[in-house]
PDB file of N, H, CA, C and O in Angstrom:
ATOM      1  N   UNK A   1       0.842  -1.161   0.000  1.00  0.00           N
ATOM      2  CA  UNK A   1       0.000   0.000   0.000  1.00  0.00           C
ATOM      3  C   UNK A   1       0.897   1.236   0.000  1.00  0.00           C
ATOM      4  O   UNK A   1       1.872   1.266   0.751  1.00  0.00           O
ATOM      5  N   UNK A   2       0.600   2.291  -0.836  1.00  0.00           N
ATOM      6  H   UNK A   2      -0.192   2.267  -1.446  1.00  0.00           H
ATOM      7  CA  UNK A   2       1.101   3.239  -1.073  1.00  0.00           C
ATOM      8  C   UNK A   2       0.423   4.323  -0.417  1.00  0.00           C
ATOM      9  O   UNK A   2      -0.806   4.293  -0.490  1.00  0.00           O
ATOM     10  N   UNK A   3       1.006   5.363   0.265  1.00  0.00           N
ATOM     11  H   UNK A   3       2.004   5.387   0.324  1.00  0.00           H
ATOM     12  CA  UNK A   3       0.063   6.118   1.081  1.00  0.00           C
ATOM     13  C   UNK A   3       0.525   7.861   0.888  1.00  0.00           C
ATOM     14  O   UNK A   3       1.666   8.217   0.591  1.00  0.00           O
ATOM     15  N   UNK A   4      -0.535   8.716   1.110  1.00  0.00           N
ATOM     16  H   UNK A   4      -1.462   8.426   1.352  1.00  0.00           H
ATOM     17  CA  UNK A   4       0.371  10.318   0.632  1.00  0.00           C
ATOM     18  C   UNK A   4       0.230  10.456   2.120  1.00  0.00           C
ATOM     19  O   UNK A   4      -0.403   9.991   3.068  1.00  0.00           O
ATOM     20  N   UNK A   5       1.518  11.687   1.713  1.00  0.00           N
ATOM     21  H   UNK A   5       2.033  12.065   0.943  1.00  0.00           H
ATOM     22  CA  UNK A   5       2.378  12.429   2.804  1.00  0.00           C
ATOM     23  C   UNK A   5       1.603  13.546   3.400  1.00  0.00           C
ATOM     24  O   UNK A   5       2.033  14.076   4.425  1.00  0.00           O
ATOM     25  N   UNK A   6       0.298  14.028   2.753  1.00  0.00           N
ATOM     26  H   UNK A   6      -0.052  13.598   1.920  1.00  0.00           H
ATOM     27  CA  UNK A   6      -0.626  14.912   2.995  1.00  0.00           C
ATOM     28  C   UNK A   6      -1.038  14.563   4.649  1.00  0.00           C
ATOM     29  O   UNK A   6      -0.601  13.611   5.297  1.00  0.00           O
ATOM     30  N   UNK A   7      -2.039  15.653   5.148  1.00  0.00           N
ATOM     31  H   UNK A   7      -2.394  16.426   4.622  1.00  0.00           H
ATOM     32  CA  UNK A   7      -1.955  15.757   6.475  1.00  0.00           C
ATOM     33  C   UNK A   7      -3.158  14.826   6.645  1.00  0.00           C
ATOM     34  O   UNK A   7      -3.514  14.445   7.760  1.00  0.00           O
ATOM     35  N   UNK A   8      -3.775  14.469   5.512  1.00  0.00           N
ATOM     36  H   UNK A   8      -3.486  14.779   4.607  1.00  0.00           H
ATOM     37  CA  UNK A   8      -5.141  13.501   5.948  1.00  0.00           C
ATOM     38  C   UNK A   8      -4.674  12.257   5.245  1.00  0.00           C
ATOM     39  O   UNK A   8      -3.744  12.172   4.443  1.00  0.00           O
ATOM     40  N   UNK A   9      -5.259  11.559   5.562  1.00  0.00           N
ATOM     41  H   UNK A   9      -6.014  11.628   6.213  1.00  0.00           H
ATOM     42  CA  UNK A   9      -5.175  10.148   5.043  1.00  0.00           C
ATOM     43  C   UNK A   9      -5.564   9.875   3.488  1.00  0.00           C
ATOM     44  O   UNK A   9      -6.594  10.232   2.916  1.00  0.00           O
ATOM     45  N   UNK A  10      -4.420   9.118   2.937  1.00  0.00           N
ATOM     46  H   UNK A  10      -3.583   8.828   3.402  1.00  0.00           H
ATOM     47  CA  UNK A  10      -5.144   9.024   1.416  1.00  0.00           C
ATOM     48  C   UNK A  10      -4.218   7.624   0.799  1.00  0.00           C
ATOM     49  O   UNK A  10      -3.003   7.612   0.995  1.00  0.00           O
ATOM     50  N   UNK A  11      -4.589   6.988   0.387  1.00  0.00           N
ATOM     51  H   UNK A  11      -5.576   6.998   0.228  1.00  0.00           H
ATOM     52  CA  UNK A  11      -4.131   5.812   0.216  1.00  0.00           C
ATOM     53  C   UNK A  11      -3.955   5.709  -1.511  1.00  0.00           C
ATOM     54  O   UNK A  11      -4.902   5.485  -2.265  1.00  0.00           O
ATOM     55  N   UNK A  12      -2.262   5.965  -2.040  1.00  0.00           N
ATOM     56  H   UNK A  12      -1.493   6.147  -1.428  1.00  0.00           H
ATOM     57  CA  UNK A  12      -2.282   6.415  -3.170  1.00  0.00           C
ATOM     58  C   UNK A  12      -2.361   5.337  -4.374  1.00  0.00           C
ATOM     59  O   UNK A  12      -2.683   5.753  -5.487  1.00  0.00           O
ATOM     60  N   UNK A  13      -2.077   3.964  -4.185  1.00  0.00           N
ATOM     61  H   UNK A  13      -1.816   3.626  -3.281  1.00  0.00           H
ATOM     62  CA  UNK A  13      -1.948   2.839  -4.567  1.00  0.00           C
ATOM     63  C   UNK A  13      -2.010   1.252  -3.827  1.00  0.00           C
ATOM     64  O   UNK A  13      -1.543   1.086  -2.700  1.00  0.00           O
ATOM     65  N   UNK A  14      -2.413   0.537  -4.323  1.00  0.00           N
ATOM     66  H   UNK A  14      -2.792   0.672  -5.239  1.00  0.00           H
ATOM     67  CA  UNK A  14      -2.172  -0.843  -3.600  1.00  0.00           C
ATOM     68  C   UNK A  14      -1.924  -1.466  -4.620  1.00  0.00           C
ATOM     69  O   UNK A  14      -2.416  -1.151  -5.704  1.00  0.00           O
ATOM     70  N   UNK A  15      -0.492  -3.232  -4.332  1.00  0.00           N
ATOM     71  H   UNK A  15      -0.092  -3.488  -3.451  1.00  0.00           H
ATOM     72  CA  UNK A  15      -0.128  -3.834  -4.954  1.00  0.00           C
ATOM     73  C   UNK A  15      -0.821  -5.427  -4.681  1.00  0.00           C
ATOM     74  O   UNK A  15      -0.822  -5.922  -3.554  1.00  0.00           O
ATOM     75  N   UNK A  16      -1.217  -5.908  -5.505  1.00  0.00           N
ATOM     76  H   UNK A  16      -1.215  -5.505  -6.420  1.00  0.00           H
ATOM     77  CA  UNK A  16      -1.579  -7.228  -4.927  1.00  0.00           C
ATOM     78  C   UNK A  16      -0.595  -8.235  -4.988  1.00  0.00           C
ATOM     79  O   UNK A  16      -0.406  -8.815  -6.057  1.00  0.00           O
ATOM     80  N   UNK A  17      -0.149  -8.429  -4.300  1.00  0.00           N
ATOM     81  H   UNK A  17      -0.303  -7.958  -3.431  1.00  0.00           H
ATOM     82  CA  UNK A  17       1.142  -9.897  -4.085  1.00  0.00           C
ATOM     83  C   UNK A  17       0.663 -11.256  -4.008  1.00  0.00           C
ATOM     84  O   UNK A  17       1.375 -12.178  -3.609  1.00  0.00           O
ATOM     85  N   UNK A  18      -0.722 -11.416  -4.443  1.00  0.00           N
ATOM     86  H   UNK A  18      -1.301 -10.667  -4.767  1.00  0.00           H
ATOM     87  CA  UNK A  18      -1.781 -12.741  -4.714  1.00  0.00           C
ATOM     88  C   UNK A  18      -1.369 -13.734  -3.261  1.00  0.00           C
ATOM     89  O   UNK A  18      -1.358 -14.964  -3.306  1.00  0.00           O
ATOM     90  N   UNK A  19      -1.115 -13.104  -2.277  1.00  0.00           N
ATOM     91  H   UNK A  19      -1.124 -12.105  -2.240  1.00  0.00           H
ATOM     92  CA  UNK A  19      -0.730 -14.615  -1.078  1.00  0.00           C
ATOM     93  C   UNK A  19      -1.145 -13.748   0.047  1.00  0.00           C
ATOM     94  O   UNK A  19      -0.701 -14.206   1.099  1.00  0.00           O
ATOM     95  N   UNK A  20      -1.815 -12.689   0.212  1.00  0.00           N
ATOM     96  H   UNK A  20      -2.175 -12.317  -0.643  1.00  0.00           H
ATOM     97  CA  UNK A  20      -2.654 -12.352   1.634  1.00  0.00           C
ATOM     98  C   UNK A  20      -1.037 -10.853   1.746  1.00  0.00           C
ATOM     99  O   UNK A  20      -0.173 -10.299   1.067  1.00  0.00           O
ATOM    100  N   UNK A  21      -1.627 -10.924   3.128  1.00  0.00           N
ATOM    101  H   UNK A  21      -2.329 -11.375   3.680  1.00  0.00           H
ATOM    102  CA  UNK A  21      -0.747  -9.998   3.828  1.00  0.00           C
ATOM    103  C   UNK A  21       0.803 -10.322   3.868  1.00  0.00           C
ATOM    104  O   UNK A  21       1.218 -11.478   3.776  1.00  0.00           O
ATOM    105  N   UNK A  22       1.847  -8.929   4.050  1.00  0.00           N
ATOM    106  H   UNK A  22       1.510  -7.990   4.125  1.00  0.00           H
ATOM    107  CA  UNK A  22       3.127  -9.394   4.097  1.00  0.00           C
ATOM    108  C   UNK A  22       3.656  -9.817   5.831  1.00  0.00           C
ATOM    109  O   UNK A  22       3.068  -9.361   6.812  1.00  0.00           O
ATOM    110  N   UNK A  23       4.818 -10.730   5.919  1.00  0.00           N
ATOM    111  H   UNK A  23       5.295 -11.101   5.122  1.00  0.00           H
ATOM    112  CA  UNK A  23       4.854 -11.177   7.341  1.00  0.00           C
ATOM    113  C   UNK A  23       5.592 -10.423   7.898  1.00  0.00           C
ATOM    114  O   UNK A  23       5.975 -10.861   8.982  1.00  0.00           O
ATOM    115  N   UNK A  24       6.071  -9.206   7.561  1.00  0.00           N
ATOM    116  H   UNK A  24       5.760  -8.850   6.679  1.00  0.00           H
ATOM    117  CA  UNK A  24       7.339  -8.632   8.164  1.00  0.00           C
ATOM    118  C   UNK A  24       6.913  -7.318   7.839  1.00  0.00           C
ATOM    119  O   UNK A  24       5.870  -7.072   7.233  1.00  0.00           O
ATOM    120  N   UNK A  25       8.097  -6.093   8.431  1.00  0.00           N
ATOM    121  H   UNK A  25       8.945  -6.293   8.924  1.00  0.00           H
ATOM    122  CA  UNK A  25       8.487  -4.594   7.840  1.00  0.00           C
ATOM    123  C   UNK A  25       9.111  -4.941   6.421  1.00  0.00           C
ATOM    124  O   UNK A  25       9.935  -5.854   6.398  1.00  0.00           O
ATOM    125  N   UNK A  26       8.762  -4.232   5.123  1.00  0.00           N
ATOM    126  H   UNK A  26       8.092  -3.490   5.141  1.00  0.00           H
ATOM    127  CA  UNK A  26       9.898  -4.197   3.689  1.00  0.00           C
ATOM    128  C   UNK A  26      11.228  -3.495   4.503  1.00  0.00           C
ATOM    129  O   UNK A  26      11.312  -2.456   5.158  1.00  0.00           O
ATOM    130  N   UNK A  27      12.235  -4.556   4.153  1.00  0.00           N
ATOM    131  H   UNK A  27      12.167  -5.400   3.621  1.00  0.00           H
ATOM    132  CA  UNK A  27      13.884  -4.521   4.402  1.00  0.00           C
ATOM    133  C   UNK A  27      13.935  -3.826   3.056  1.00  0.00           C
ATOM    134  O   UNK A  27      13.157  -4.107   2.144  1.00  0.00           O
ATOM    135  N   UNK A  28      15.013  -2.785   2.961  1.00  0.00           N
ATOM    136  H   UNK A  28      15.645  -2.558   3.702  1.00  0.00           H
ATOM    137  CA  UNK A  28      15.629  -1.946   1.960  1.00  0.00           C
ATOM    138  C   UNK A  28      17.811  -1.797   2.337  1.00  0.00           C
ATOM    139  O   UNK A  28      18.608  -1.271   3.113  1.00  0.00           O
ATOM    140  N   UNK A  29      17.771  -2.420   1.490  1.00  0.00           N
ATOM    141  H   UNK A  29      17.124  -2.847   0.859  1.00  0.00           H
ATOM    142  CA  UNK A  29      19.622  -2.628   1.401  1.00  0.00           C
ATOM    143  C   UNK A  29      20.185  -2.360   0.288  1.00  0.00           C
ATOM    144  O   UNK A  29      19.794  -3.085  -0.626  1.00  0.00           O
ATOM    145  N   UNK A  30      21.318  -1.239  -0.122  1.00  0.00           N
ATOM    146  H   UNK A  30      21.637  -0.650   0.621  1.00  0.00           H
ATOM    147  CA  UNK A  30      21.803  -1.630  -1.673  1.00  0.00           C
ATOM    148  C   UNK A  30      21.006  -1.322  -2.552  1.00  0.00           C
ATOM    149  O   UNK A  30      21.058  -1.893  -3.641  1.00  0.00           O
ATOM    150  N   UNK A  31      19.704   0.048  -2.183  1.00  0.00           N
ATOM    151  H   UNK A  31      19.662   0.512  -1.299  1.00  0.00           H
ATOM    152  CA  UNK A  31      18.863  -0.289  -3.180  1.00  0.00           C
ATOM    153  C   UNK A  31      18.026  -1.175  -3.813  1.00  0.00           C
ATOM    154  O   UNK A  31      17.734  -1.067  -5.004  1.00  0.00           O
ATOM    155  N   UNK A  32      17.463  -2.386  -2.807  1.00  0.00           N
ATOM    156  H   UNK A  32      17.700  -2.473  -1.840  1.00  0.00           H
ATOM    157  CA  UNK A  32      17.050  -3.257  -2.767  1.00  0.00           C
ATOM    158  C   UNK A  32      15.527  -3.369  -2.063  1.00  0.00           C
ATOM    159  O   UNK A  32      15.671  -2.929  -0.923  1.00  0.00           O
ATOM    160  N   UNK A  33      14.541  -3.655  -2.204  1.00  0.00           N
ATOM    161  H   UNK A  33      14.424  -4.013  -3.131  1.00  0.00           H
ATOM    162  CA  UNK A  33      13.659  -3.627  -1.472  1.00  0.00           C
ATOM    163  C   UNK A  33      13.452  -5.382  -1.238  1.00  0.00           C
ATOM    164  O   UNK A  33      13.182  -6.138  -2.171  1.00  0.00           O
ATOM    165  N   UNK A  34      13.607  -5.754  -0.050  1.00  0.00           N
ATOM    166  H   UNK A  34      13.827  -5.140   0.708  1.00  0.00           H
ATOM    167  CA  UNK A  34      13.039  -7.307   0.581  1.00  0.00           C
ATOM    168  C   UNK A  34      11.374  -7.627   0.876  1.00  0.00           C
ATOM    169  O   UNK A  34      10.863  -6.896   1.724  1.00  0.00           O
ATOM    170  N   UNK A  35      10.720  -8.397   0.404  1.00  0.00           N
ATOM    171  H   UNK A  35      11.135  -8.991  -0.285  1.00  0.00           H
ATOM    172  CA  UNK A  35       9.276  -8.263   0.892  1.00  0.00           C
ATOM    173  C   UNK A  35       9.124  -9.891   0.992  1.00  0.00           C
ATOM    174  O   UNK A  35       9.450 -10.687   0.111  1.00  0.00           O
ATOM    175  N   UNK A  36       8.518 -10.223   2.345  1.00  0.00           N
ATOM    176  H   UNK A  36       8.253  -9.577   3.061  1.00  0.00           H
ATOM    177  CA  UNK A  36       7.932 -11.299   2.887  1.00  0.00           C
ATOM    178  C   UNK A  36       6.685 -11.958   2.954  1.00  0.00           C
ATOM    179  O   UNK A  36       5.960 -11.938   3.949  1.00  0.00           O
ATOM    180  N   UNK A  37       6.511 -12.361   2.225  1.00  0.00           N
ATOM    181  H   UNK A  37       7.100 -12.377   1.416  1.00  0.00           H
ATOM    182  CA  UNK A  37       4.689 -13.165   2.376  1.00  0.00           C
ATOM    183  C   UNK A  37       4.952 -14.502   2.980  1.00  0.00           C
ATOM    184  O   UNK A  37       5.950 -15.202   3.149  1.00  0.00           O
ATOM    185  N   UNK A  38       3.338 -14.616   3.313  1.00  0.00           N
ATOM    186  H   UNK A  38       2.527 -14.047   3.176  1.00  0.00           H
ATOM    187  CA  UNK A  38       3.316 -16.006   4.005  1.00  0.00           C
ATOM    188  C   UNK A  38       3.957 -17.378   3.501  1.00  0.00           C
ATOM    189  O   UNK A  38       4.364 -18.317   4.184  1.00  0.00           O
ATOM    190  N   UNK A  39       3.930 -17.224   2.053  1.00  0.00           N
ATOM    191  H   UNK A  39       3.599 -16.461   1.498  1.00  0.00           H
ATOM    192  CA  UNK A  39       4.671 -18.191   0.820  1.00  0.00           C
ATOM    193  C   UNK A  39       6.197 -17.783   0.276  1.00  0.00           C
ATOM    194  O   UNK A  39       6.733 -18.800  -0.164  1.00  0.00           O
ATOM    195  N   UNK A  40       6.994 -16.710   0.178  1.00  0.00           N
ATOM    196  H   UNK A  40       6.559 -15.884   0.536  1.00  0.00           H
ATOM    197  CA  UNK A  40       7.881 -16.138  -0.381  1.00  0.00           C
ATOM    198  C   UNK A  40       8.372 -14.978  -0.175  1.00  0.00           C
ATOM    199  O   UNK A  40       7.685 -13.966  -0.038  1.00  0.00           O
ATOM    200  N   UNK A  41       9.856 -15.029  -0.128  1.00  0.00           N
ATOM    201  H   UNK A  41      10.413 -15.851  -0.240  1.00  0.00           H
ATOM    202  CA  UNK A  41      10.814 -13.920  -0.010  1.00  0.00           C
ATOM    203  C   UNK A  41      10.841 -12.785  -1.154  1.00  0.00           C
ATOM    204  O   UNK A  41      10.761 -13.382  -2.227  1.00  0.00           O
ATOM    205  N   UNK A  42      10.896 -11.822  -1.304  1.00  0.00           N
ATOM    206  H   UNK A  42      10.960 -11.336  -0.432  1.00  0.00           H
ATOM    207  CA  UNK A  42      10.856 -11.266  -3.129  1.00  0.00           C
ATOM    208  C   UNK A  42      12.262 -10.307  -2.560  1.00  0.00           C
ATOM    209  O   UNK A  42      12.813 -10.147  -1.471  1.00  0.00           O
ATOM    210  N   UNK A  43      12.415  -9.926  -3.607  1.00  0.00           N
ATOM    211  H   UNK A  43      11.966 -10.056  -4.492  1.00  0.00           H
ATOM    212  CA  UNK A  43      13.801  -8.802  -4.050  1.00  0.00           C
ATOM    213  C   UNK A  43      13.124  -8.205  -5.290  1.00  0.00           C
ATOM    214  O   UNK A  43      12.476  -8.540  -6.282  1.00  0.00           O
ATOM    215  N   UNK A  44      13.545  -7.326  -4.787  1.00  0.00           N
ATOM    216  H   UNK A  44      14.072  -7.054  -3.981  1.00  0.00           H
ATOM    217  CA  UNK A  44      13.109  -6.003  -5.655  1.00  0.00           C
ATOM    218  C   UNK A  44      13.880  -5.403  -6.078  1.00  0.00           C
ATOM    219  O   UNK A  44      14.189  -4.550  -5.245  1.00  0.00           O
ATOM    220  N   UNK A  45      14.763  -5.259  -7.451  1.00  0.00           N
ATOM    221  H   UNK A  45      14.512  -5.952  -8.127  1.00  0.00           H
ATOM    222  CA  UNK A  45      16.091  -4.240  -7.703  1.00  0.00           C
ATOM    223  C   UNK A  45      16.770  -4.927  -8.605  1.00  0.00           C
ATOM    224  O   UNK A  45      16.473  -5.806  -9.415  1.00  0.00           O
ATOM    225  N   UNK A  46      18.111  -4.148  -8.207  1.00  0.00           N
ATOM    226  H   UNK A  46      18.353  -3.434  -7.549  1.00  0.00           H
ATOM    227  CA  UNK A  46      19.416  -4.947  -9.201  1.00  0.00           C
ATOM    228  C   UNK A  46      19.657  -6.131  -7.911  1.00  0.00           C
ATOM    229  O   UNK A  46      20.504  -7.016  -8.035  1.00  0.00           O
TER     230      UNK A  46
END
């Protein structure tokens, strides 16, 4: 979920990752984004 920086709430995008909710915080390393689902690790980047 993508969210704006505005002072009210506004929800600018959502991604569907087809396996429910993620299990963790997104890890970012190297320009890398890490994302955890209940089924799979992803990498995001170079």
């Amino acid at each position: 979920m993508v969210l704006g920086t505005g002072d009210e709430f506004e929800v600018l995008n959502e991604v569907e990752m087809g396996e429910g909710l993620c299990r963790s915080t997104i890890s970012v390393t190297d320009g890398q984004l890490f994302i955890r689902t209940a089924e799979h690790l992803y990498c995001i980047g170079e």
